[in-house]
N, C-alpha and C positions, 0 to 999 in steps of 0.2 A: 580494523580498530584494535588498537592494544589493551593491555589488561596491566595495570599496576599496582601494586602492592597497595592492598586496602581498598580496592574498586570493589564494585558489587555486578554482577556479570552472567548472564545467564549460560556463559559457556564454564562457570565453575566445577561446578560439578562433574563435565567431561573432563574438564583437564586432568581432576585429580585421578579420576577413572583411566587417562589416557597414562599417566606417571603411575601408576600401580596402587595409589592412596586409598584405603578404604574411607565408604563416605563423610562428609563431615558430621560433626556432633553437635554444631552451632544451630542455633534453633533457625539461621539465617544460612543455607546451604553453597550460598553466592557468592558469600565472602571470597575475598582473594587474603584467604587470611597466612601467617607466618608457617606454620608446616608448608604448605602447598607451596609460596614463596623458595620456602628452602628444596624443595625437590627440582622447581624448575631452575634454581642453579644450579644443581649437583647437575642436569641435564644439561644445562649448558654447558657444565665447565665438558664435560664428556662427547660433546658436539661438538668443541671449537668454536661456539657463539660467544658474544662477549657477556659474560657474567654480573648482570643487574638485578634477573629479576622479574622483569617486566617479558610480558607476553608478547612481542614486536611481529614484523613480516618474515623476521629470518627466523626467529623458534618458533612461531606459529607455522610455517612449513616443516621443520624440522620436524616439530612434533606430530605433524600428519604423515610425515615418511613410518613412523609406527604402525598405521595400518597397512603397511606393507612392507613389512620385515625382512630382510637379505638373511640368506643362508650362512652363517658364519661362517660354517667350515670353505664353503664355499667361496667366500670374500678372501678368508685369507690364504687359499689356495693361489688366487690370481695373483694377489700383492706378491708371494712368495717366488711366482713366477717373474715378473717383472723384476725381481731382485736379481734374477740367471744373467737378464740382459745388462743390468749395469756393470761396469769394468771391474775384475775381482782387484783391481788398485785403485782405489777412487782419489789417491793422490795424499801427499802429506798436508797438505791444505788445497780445500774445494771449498766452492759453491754449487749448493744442493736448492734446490726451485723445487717445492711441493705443491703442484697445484691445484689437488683439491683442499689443501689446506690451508690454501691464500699463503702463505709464507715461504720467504728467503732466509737461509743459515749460511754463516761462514765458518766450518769447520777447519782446525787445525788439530793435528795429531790425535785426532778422536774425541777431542772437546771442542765445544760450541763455542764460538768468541763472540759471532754476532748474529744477530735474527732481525727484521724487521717487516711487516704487513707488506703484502704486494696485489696488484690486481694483474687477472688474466684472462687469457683469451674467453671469448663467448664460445659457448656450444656451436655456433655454426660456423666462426672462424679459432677453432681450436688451438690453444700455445700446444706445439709439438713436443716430444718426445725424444730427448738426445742428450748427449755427450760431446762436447768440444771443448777448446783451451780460450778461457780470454787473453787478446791478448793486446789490447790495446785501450783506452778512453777517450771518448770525444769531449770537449769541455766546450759550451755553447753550441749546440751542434744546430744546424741545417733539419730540415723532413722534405726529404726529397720524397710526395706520394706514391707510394704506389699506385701502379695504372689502375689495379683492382678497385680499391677506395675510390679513388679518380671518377671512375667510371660510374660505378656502382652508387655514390652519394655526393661527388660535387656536380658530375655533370646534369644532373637536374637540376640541382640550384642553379646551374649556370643558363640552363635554356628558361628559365623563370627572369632571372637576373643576371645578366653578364659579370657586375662589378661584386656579385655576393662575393665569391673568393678574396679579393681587393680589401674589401673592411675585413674581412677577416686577417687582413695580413698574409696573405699567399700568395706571391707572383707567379704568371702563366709565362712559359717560356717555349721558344723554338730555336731552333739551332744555336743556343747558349745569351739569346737576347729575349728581352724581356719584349712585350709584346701585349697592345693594347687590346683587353679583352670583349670591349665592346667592336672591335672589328674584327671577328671570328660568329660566323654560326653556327653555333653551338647546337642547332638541333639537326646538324650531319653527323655529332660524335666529337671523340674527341680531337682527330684531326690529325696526331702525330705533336699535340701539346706536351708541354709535360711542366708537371705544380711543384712549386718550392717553395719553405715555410722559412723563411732566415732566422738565425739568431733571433732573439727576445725572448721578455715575460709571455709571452702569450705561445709561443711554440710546443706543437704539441709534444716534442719531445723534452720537455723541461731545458733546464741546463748543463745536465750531463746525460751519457750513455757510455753502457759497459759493454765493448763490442767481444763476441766468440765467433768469429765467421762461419757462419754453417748455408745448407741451402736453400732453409726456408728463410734467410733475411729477420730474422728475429734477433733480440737484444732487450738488456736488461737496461731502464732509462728513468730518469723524472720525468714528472708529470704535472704540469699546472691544474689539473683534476683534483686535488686535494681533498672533498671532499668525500670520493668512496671509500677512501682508506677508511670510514668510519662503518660501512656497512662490514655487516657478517659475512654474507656470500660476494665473492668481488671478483665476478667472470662478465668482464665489461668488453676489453681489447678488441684490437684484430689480431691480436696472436702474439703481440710480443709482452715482456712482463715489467710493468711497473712496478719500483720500487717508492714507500712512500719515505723512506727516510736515507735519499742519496747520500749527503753529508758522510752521516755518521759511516754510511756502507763504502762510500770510496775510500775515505780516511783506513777502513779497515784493507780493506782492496790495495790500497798503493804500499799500503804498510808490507803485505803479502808479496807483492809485485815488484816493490822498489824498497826493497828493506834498507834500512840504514839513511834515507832519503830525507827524511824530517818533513813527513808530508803528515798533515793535518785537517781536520775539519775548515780552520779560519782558512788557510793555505790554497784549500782546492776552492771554497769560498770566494776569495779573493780573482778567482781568476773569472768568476760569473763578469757575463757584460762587455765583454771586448767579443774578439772574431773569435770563430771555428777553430777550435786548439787540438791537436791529435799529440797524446802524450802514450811513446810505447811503452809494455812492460816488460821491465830485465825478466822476472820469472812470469812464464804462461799459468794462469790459474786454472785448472777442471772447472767445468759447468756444468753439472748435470740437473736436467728438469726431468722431471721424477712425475710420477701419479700414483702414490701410495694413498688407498682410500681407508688402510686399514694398518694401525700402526701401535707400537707401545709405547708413551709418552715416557718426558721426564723421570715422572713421579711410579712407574710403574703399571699403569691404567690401561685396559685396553682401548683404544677409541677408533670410533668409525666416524669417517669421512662421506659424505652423499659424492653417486658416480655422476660426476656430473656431465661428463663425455658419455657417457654410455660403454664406455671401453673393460671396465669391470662384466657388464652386461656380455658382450661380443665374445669377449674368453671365456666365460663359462662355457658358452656353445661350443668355440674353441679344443678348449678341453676338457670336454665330454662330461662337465658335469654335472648338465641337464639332462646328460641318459642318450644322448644322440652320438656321441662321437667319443672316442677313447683315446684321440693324438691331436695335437694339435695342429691347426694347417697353416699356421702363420702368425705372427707381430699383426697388431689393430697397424692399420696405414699410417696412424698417426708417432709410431714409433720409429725412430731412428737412432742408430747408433754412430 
């Protein structure tokens, strides 16, 4: 249950205990009055929460991570580390993916051009760790499943209901023909099927994707999901990374890619709703997806990020900075270069 500016709340008085406030002076100690308001922004903005105010699911966690405080020196020991691994040329213009901090930048010559919100992989199907070139766009694209997915969550629906997939707009195919799902039994597996989501509003890959070929099959894409761009914490995926504001990002992207091209927001726009378009880029852009949980913002500010992989966790043990080990024995698995 949330707490908004001017509730009355019998967690007030932790809060202000929890933000360093001494107690209140109100003859009424519950208040969610203006100081305590203003501390849980200044917490927010210091969080990477969205800056209201109000006591939600994401700064109400946030704010319980205080009773369990990360080592500074320690956090930014690791981050410092992972900086060894990215490429000492991260290129004259990149694409950097921070994902503990839900965000995508497009840097050129060391300034920021664009940023926009993105969601990522979940802790148990993690967005990977790497460095590759984009080097191409899909414009309406296809979701060919993977078997994993497949396996893992339609084919229950399917031995429940053969035709679930079907409303959802997903045809089941074999040897490149489509193939009537209620004549398949589905509680042998999946048989050597395999799921395709065509073109449309309803695909889960939205209407574009920024393909960097790597080996984990990841890419940056829309998303008909619209709605978690609005949460704080936004580790939803199976590993690849949504962008919530395509448009504006390929606009930037082709600009980078296809300089001189007159390619636009309306432009790429325009081409939604017809077939599967594969448009290459004259220049390869860098992608690096990064997990910096510990960083120094714009403005100067230290801020931390929660581990949300646990991979901050792993390295410490790593390198030795829980007192067990003095080298390191390895990159978390989830890194690649």
């Amino acid at each position: 249950m949330r707490i908004a500016p001017g509730d009355v709340d019998v967690r007030v008085p932790v809060l202000r205990a929890r933000l360093g406030l001494p107690p209140s002076q109100s003859d009424n100690d519950r208040i969610y009055d203006a100081s305590t308001v203003q501390a849980v922004r200044f917490f927010q903005a210091a969080n990477g929460l969205g800056v209201d105010g109000v006591v939600g699911a994401g700064t109400l966690a946030a704010l319980n991570d205080i009773d369990n405080p990360r080592d500074r020196q320690s956090e930014i020991v690791v981050n410092m580390e992972r900086w060894r691994w990215l490429p000492r040329d991260l290129g004259a213009a990149y694409v950097m993916v921070n994902i503990p901090e839900y965000m995508v930048r497009v840097v050129e010559d060391g300034r920021v051009i664009h940023d926009t919100r993105v969601v990522v992989g979940k802790p148990d199907t993690p967005t990977p760790l790497l460095t590759h070139d984009m080097e191409y766009v899909v414009v309406n694209p296809s979701w060919n499943v993977p078997v994993s997915i497949a396996r893992k969550e339609m084919l229950p629906n399917l031995q429940r209901d053969p035709y679930y997939l079907q409303r959802q707009g997903i045809t089941i195919e074999r040897n490149g023909h489509a193939i009537d799902p209620g004549s398949v039994n589905w509680q042998a597996g999946l048989g050597g099927y395999s799921f395709r989501q065509p073109p449309g509003e309803r695909n889960a890959l939205g209407r574009i994707k920024f393909m960097f070929p790597n080996q984990h099959s990841v890419y940056l894409h829309d998303t008909p999901s619209r709605s978690l761009f609005a949460n704080d914490r936004r580790a939803y995926s199976h590993g690849c990374v949504r962008v919530q504001d395509p448009l504006s990002f390929g606009e930037v992207v082709f600009s980078l890619g296809m300089p001189n091209d007159g390619w636009t927001e309306a432009k790429i726009g325009g081409m939604f709703g017809g077939k599967e378009r594969y448009i290459n880029l004259k220049r390869h852009i860098p992608v690096h997806i990064v997990y910096f949980t510990a960083f120094v913002d714009e403005t100067g500010r230290f801020v931390s990020r929660p581990d949300i992989y646990r991979i901050d966790e792993r390295m410490e043990e790593q390198l030795g900075l829980d007192g067990t080990q003095q080298m390191a024995a390895g990159k978390p698995k989830t890194a690649t270069r």
